[in-house]
PASEBA-1860 file (N, C-alpha, C; in nm, 3 decimals):
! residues 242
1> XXXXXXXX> 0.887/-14.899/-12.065/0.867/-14.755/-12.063/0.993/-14.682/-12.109 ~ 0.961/-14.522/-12.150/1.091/-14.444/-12.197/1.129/-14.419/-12.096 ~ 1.310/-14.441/-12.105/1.340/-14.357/-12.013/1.350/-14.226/-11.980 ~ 1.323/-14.135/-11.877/1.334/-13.987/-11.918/1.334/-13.880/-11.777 ~ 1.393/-13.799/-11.814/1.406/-13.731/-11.694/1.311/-13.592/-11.741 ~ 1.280/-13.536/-11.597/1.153/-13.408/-11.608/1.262/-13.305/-11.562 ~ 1.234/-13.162/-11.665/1.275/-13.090/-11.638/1.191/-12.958/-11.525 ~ 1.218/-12.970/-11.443/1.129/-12.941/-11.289/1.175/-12.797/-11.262
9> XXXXXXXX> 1.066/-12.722/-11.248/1.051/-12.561/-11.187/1.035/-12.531/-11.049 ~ 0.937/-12.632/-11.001/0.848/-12.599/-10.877/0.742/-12.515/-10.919 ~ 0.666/-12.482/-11.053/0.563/-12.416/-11.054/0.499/-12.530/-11.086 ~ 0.347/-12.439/-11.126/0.215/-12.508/-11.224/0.263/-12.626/-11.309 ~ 0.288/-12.546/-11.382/0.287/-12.605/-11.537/0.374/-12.682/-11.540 ~ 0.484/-12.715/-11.438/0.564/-12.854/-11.394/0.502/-12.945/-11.346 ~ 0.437/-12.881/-11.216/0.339/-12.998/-11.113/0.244/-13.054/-11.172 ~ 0.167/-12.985/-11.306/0.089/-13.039/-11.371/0.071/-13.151/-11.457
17> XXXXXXXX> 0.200/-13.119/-11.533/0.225/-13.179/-11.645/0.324/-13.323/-11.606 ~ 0.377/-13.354/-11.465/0.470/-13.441/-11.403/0.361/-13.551/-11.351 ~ 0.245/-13.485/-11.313/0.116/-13.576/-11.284/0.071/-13.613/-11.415 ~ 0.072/-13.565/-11.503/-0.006/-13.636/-11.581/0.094/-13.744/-11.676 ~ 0.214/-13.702/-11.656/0.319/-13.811/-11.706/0.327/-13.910/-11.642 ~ 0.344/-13.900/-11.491/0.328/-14.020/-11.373/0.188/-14.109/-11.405 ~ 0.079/-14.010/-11.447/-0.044/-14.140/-11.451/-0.046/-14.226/-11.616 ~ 0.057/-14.149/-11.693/0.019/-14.247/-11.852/0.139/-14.358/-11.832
25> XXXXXXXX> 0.208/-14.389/-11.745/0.329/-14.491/-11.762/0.384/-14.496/-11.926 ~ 0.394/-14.401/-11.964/0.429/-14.392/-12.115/0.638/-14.394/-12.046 ~ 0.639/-14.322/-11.983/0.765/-14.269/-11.956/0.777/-14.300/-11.784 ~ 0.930/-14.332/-11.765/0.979/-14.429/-11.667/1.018/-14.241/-11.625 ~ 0.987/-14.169/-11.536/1.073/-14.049/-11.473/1.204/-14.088/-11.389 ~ 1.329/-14.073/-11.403/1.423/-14.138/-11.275/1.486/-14.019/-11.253 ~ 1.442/-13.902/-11.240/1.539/-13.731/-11.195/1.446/-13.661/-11.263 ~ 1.434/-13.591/-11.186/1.378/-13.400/-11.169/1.521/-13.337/-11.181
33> XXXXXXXX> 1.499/-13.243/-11.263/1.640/-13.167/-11.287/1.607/-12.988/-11.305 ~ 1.701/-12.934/-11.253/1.681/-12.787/-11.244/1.817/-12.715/-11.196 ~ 1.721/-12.571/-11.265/1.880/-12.476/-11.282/1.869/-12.395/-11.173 ~ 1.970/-12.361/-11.085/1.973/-12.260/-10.973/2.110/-12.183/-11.044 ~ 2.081/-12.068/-10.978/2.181/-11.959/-10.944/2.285/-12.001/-10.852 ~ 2.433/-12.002/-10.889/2.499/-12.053/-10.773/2.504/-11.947/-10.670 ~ 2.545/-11.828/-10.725/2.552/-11.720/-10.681/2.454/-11.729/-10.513 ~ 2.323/-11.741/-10.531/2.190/-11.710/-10.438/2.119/-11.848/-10.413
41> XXXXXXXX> 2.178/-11.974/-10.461/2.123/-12.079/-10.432/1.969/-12.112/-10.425 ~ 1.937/-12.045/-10.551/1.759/-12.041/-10.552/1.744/-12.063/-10.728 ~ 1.622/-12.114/-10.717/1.546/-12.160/-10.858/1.548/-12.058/-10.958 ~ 1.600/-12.066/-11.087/1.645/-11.955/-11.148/1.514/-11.884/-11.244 ~ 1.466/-11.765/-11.211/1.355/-11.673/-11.237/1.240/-11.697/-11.168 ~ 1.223/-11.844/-11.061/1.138/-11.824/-10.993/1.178/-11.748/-10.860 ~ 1.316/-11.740/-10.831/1.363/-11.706/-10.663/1.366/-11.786/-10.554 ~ 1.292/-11.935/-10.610/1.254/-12.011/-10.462/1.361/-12.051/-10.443
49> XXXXXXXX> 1.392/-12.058/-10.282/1.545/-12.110/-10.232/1.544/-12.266/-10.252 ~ 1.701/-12.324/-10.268/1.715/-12.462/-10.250/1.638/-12.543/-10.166 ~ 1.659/-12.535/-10.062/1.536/-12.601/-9.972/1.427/-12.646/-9.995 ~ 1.366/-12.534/-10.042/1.222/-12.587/-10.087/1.198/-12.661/-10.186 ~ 1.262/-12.659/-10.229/1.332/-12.713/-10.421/1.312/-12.864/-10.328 ~ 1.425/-12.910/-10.248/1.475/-13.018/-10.213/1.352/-13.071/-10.149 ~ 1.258/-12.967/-10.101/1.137/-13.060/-9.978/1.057/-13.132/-10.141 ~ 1.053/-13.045/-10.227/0.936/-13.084/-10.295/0.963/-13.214/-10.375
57> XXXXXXXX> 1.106/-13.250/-10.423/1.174/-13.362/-10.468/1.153/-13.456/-10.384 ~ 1.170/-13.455/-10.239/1.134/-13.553/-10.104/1.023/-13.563/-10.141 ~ 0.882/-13.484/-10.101/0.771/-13.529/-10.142/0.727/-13.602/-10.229 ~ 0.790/-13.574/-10.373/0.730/-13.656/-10.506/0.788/-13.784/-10.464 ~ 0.910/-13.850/-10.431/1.021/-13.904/-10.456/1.073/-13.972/-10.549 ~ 1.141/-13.844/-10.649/1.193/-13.840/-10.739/1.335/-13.815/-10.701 ~ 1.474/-13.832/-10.778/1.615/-13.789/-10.724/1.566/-13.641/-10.804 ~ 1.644/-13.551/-10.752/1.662/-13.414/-10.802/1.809/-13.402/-10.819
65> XXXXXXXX> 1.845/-13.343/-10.945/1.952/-13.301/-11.035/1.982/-13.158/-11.060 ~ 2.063/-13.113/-10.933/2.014/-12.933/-10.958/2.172/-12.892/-11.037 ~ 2.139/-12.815/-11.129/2.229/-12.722/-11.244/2.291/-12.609/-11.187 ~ 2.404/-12.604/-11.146/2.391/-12.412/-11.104/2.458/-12.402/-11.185 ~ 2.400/-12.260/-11.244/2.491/-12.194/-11.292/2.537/-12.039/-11.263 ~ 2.673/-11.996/-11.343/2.732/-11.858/-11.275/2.662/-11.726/-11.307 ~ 2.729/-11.674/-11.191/2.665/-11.568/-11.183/2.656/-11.439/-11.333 ~ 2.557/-11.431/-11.350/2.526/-11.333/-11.518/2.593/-11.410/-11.635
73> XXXXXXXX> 2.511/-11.548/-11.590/2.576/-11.633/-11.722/2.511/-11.637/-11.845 ~ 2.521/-11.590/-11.895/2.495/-11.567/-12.094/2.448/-11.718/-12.148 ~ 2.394/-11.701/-12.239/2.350/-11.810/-12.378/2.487/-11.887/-12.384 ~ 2.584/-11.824/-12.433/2.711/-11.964/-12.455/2.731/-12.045/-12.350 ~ 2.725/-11.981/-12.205/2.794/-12.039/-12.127/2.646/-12.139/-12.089 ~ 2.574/-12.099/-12.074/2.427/-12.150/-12.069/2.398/-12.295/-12.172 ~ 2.467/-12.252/-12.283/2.394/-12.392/-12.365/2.545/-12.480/-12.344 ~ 2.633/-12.421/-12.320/2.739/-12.535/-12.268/2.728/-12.593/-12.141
81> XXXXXXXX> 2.684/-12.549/-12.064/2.648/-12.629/-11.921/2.576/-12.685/-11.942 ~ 2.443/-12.709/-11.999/2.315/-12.823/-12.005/2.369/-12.917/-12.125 ~ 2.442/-12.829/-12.222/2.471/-12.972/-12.276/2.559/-13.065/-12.199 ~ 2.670/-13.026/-12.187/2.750/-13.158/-12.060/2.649/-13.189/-11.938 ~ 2.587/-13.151/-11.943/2.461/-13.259/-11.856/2.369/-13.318/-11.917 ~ 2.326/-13.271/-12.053/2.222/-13.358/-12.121/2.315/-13.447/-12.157 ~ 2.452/-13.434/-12.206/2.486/-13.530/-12.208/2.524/-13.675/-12.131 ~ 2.548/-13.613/-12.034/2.582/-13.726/-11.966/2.465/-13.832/-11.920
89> XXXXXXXX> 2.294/-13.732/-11.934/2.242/-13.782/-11.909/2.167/-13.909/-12.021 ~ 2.239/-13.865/-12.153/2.212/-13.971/-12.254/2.318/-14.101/-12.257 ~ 2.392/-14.087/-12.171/2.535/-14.150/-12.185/2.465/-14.300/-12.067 ~ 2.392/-14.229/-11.960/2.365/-14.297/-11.897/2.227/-14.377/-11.923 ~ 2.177/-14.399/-11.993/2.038/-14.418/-12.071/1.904/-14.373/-12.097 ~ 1.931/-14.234/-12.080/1.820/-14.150/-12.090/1.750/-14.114/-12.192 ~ 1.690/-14.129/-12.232/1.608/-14.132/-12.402/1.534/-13.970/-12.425 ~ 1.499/-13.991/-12.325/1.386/-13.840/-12.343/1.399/-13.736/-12.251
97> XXXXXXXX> 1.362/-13.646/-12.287/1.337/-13.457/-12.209/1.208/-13.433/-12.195 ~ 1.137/-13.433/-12.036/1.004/-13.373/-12.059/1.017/-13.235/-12.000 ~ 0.936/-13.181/-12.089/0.903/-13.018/-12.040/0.718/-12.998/-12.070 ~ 0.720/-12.883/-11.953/0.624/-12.836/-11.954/0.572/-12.746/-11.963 ~ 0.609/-12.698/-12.091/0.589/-12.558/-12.163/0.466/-12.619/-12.232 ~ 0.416/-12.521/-12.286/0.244/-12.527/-12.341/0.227/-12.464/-12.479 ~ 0.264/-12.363/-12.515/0.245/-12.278/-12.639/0.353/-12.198/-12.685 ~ 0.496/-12.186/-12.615/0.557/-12.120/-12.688/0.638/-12.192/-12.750
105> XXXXXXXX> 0.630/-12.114/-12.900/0.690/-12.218/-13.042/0.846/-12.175/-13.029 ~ 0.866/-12.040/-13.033/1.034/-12.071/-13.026/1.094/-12.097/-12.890 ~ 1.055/-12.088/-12.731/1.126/-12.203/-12.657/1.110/-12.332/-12.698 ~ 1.001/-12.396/-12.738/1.004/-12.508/-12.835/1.125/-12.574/-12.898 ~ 1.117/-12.516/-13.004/1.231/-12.515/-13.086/1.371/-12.511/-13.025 ~ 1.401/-12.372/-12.946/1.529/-12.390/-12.895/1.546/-12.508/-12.829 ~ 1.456/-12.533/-12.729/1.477/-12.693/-12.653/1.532/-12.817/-12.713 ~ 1.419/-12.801/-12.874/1.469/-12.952/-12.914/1.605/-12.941/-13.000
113> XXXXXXXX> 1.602/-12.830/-13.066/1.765/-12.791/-13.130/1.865/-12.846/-13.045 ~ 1.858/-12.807/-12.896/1.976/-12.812/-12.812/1.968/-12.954/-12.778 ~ 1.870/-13.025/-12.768/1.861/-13.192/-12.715/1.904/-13.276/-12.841 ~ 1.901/-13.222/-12.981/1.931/-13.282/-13.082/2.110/-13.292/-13.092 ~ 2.137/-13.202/-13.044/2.318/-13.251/-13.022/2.360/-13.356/-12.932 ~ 2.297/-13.353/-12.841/2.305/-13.510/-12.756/2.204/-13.619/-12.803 ~ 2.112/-13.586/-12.919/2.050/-13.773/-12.886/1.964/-13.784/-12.807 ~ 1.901/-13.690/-12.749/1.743/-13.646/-12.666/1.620/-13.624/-12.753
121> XXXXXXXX> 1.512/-13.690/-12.724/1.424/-13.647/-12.785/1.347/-13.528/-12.654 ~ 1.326/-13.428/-12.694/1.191/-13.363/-12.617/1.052/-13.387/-12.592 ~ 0.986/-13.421/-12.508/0.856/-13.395/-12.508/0.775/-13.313/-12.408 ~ 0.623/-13.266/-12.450/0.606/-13.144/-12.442/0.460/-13.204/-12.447 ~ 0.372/-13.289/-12.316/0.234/-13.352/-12.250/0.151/-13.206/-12.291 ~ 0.181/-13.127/-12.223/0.053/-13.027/-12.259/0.055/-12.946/-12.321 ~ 0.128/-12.941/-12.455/0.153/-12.926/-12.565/0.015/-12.819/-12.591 ~ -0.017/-12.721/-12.675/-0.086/-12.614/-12.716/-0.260/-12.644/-12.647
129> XXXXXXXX> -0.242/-12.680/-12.557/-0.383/-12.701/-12.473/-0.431/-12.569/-12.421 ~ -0.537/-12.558/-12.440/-0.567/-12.426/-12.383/-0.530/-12.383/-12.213 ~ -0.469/-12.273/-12.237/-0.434/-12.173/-12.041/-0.545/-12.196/-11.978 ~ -0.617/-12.144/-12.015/-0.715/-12.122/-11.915/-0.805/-12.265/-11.860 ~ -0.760/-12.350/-11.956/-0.820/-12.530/-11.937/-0.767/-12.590/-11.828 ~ -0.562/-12.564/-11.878/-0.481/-12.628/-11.735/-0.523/-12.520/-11.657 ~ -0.536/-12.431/-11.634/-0.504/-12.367/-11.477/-0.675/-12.430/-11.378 ~ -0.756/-12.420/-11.470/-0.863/-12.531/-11.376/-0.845/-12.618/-11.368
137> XXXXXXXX> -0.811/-12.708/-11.455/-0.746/-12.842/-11.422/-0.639/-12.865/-11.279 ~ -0.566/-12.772/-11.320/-0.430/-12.785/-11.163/-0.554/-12.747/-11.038 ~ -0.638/-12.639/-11.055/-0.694/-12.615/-10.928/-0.818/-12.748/-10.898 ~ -0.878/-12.803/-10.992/-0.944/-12.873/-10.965/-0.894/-13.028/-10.928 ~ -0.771/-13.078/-10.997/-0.682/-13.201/-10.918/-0.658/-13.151/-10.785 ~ -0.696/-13.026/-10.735/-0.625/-12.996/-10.563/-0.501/-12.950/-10.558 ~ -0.438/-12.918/-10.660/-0.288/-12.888/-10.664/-0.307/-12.720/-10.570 ~ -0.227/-12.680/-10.453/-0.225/-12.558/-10.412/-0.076/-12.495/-10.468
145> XXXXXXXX> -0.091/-12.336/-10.490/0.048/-12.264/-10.548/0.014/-12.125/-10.480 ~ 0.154/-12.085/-10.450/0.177/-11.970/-10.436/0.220/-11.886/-10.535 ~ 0.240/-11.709/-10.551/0.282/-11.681/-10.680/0.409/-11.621/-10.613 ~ 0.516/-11.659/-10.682/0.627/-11.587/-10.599/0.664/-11.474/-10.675 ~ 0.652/-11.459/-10.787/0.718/-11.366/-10.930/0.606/-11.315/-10.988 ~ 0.642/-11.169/-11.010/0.518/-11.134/-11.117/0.657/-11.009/-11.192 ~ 0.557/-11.003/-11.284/0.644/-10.895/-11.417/0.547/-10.750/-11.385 ~ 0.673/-10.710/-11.300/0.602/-10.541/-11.278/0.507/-10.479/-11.448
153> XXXXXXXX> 0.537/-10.489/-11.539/0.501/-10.426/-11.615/0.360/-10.447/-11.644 ~ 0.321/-10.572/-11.611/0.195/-10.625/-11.542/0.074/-10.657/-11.454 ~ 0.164/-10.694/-11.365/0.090/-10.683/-11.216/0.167/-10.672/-11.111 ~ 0.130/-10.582/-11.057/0.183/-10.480/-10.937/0.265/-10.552/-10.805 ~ 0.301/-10.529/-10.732/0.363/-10.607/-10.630/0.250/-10.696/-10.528 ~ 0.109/-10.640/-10.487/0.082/-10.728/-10.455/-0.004/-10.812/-10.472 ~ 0.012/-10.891/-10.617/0.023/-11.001/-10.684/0.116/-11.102/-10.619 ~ 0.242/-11.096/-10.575/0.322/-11.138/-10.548/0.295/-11.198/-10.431
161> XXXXXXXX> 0.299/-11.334/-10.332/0.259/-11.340/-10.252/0.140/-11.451/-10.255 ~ 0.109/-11.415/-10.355/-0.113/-11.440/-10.367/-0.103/-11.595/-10.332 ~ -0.239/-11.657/-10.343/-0.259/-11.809/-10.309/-0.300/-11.811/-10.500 ~ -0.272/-11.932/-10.580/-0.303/-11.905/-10.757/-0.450/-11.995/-10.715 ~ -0.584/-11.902/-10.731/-0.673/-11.965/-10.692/-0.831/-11.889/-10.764 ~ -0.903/-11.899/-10.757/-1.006/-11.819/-10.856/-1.019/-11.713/-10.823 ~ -1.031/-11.647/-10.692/-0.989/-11.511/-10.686/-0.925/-11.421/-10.759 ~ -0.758/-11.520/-10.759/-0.662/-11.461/-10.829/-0.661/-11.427/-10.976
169> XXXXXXXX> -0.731/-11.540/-10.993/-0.773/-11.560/-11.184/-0.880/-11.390/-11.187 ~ -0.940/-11.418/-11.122/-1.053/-11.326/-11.158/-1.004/-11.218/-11.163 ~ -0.902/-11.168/-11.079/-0.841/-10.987/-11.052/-0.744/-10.953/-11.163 ~ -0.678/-11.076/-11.221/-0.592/-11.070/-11.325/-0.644/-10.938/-11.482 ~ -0.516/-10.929/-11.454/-0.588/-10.798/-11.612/-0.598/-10.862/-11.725 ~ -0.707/-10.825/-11.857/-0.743/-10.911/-11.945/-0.612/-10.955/-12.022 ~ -0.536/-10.853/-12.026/-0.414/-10.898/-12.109/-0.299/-10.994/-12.045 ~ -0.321/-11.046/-11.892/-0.216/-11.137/-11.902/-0.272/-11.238/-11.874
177> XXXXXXXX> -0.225/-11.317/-11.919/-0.250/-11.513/-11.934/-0.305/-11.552/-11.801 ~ -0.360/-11.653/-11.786/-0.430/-11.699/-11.668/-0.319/-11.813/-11.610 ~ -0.241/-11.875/-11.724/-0.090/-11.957/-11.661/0.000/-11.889/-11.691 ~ -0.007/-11.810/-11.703/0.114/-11.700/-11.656/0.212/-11.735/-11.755 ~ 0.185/-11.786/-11.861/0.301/-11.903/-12.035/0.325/-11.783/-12.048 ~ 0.280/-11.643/-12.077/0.401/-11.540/-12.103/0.520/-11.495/-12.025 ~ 0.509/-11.542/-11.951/0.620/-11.527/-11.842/0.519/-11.371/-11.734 ~ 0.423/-11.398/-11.729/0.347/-11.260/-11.619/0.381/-11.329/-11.489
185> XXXXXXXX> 0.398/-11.452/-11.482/0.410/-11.463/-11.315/0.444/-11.602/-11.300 ~ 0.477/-11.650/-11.205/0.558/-11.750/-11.164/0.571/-11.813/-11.045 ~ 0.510/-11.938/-11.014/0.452/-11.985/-10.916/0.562/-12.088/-10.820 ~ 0.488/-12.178/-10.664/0.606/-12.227/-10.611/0.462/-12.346/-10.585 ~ 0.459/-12.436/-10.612/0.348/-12.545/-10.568/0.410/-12.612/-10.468 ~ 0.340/-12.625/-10.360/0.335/-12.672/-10.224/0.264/-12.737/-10.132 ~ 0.136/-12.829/-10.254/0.096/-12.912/-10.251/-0.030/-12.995/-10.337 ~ -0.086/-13.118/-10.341/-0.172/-13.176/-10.488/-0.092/-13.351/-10.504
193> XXXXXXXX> -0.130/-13.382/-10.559/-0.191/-13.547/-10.614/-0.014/-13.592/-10.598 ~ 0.095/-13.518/-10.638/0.203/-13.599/-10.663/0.284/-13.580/-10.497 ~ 0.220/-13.488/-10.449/0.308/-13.511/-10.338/0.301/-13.570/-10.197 ~ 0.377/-13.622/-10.198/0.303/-13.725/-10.016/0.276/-13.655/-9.913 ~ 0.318/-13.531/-9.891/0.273/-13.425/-9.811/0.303/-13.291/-9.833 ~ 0.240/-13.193/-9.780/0.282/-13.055/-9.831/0.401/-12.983/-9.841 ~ 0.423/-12.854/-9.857/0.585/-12.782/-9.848/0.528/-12.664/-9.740 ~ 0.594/-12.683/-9.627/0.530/-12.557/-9.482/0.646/-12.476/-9.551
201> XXXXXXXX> 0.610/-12.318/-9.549/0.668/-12.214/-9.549/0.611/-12.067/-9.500 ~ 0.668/-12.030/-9.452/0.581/-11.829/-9.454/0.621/-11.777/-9.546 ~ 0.551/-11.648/-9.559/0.593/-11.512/-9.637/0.706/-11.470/-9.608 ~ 0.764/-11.491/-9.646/0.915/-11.306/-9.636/0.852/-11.206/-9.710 ~ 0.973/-11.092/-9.738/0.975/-11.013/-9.778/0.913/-11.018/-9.911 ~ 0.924/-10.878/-9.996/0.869/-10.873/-10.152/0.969/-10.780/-10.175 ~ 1.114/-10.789/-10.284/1.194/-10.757/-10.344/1.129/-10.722/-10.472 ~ 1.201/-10.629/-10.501/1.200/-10.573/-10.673/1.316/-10.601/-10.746
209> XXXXXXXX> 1.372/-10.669/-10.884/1.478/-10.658/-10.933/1.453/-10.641/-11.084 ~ 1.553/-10.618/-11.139/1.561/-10.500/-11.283/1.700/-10.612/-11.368 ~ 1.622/-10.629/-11.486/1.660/-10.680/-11.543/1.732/-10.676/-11.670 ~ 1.823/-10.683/-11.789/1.888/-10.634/-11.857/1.791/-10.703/-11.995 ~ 1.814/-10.664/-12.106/1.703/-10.667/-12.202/1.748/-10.816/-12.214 ~ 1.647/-10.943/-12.256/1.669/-11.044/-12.238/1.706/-11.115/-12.394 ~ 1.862/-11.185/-12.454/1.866/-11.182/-12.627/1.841/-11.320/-12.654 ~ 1.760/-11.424/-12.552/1.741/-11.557/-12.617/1.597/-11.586/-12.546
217> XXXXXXXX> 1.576/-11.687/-12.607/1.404/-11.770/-12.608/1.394/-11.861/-12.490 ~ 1.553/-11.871/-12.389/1.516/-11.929/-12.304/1.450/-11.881/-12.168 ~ 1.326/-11.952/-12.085/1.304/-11.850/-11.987/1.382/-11.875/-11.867 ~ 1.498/-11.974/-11.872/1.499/-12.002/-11.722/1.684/-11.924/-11.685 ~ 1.700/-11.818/-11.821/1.847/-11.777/-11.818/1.814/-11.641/-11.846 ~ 1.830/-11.536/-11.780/1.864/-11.394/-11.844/2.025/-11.345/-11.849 ~ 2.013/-11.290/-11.919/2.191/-11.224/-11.983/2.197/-11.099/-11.915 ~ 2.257/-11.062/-11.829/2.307/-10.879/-11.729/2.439/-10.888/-11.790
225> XXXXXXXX> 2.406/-10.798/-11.854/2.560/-10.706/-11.921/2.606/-10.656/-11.782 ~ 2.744/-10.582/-11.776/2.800/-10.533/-11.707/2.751/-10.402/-11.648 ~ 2.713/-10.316/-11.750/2.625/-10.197/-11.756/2.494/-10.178/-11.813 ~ 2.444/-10.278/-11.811/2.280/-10.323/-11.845/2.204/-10.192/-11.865 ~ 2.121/-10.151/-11.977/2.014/-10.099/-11.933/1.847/-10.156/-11.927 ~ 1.781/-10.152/-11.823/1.726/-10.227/-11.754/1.583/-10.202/-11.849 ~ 1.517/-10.292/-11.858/1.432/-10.305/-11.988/1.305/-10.375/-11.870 ~ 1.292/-10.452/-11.806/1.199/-10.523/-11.742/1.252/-10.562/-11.588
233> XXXXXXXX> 1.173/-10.545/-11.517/1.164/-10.553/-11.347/1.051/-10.662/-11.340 ~ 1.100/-10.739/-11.177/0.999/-10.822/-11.140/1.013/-10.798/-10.957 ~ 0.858/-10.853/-10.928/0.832/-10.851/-10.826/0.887/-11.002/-10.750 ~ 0.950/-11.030/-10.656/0.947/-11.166/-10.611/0.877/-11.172/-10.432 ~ 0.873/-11.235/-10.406/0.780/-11.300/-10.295/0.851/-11.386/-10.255 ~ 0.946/-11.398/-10.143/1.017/-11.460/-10.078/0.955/-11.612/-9.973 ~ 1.010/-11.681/-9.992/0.942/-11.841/-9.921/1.036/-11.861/-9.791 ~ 0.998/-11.855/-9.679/1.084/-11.909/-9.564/1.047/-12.046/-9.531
241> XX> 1.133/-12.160/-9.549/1.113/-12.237/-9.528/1.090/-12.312/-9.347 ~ 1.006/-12.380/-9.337/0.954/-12.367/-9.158/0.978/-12.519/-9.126
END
């Protein structure tokens, strides 16, 4: 098998696409890897705290490889930190990058550009499959998600919170995605097929934060200027871990 490490969110379209890599034995997984905020010690644009990050790595049992990076860290400093970790992770015999992005062509691209300086190949299981196919698919394998993030400009705050379930599909406005691949919302999975038992948490709070206009294709980094003017807000949905 390849060797390869998964690049891990804690949403959908991770939990999804990590099951269906686990059942083709095409690829040997040995690390889940992900970027936190050092700053707030939480999953970067989803908000979920470390903890939960760490229960859900226990569950799969996979090692987890968490990235922090600094606080209002930019594209340079951004593609220099993952490269000294992609690198090292080719150094150590890692062949491949899985991600579980679905349809967007230039995160695409940026991904494999940046894995091509280390000697990574990318791959990309649910590759231009139809949204609305995986999100029944995740609900029908049993996978359960919460939505922790939504894009105010979209759907309102209480979106935020929700169980991602046919209800939810159904209230959704025609214009945003049903997997949320435009970035409308952003999930915390907490339980389904890969994990040996669930992730217990409550509700917290629901925060608003404002964001500075965003100048690269990656989703898991935004750039805050010093004096930002604020172009896009999101709703988050806080996870207490129990």
């Amino acid at each position: 098998m390849k060797r390869s490490i998964f690049n891990w969110s804690g949403g959908k379209d991770s939990s999804l696409c990590l099951h269906h890599v686990l059942q083709s034995r095409e690829y040997k997984t040995e690390k889940l890897i992900t970027t936190l905020s050092g700053p707030t010690q939480r999953v970067s644009m989803h908000g979920v705290r470390q903890e939960l990050l760490q229960q859900q790595a226990r569950s799969i049992g996979l090692p987890l490889q968490q990235i922090f990076l600094p606080e209002n860290a930019g594209m340079s400093a951004y593609n220099e930190i993952m490269e000294i970790s992609m690198r090292e992770q080719q150094q150590q015999g890692i062949t491949h990058a899985i991600f579980g992005d679905i349809n967007l062509d230039d995160l695409r691209a940026y991904r494999e550009k940046q894995l091509e300086k280390v000697n990574l190949q990318a791959v990309f299981p649910l590759w231009n499959r139809p949204t609305q196919e995986l999100v029944q698919e995740f609900l029908h394998q049993g996978f359960k998600a919460v939505v922790v993030c939504v894009n105010e400009r979209l759907l309102n705050a209480s979106f935020a919170g929700r169980m991602l379930d046919d209800k939810f599909l159904q209230d959704l406005p025609a214009n945003v995605d049903p997997a949320g691949e435009n970035g409308e919302f952003h999930t915390f999975v907490f339980d389904g097929p890969i994990f040996s038992n669930p992730i217990h948490f409550t509700l917290g709070e629901v925060v608003r934060k404002a964001y500075a206009p965003a100048t690269n294709t990656n989703d898991d980094c935004f750039k805050q200027e010093e004096k930002p003017v604020f172009d896009s807000a999101f709703w988050f949905r806080d996870l207490l871990p129990v």
